[in-house]
C-alpha positions, 0 to 999 in steps of 0.5 A: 508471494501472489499478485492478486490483481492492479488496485489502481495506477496513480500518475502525475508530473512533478518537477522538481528542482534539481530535475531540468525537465518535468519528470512524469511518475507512474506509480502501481498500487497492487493486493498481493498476497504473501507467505511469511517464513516457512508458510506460517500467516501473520506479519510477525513472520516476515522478513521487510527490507526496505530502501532507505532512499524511499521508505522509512518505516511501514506498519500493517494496518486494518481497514478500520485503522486506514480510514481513522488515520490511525494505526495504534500511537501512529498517525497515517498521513498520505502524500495525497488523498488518492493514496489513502482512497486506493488502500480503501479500494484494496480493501473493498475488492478482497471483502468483495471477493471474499462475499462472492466466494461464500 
């Protein structure tokens, strides 16, 4: 796995009721580049684990489906719109990077 570079860092207050105090939350959005078993590209060839406690599921979407909120049958909702502008950010560096490379 290679960290590529901080997409952007999303920040806010949230108390919520079993908290006695306002929690402050920080949350760092990143492009990382990853390698799936044995070197070998694509999504079918890596192992996700997720923790239950945060994350259901999670799917590869392309920049098209990120921006039509749909990603074949599923429908991409976001806690905030700041989330799906970041994906969008994400998305804009690599394709800037990839023009200035050629």
């Amino acid at each position: 796995m290679k960290f590529v570079r901080q997409v952007t860092q999303l920040d806010w207050e949230d108390r919520l009721p079993h908290h006695q105090s306002q929690e402050r939350w920080v949350k760092l959005i990143f492009d990382v580049e990853v390698d799936g078993k044995d070197g070998k590209a694509g999504s079918e060839s890596l192992d996700v684990v997720l923790d239950p406690n945060e994350h259901q599921r999670y799917l590869w979407a392309t920049e098209e489906e990120v921006r039509k909120e749909k990603s074949d049958d599923t429908i991409l909702e976001y806690i905030t719109p700041d989330n799906k502008t970041a994906k969008l950010v994400g998305f804009g560096l690599r394709r800037r990077d990839v023009v200035e490379v050629q």
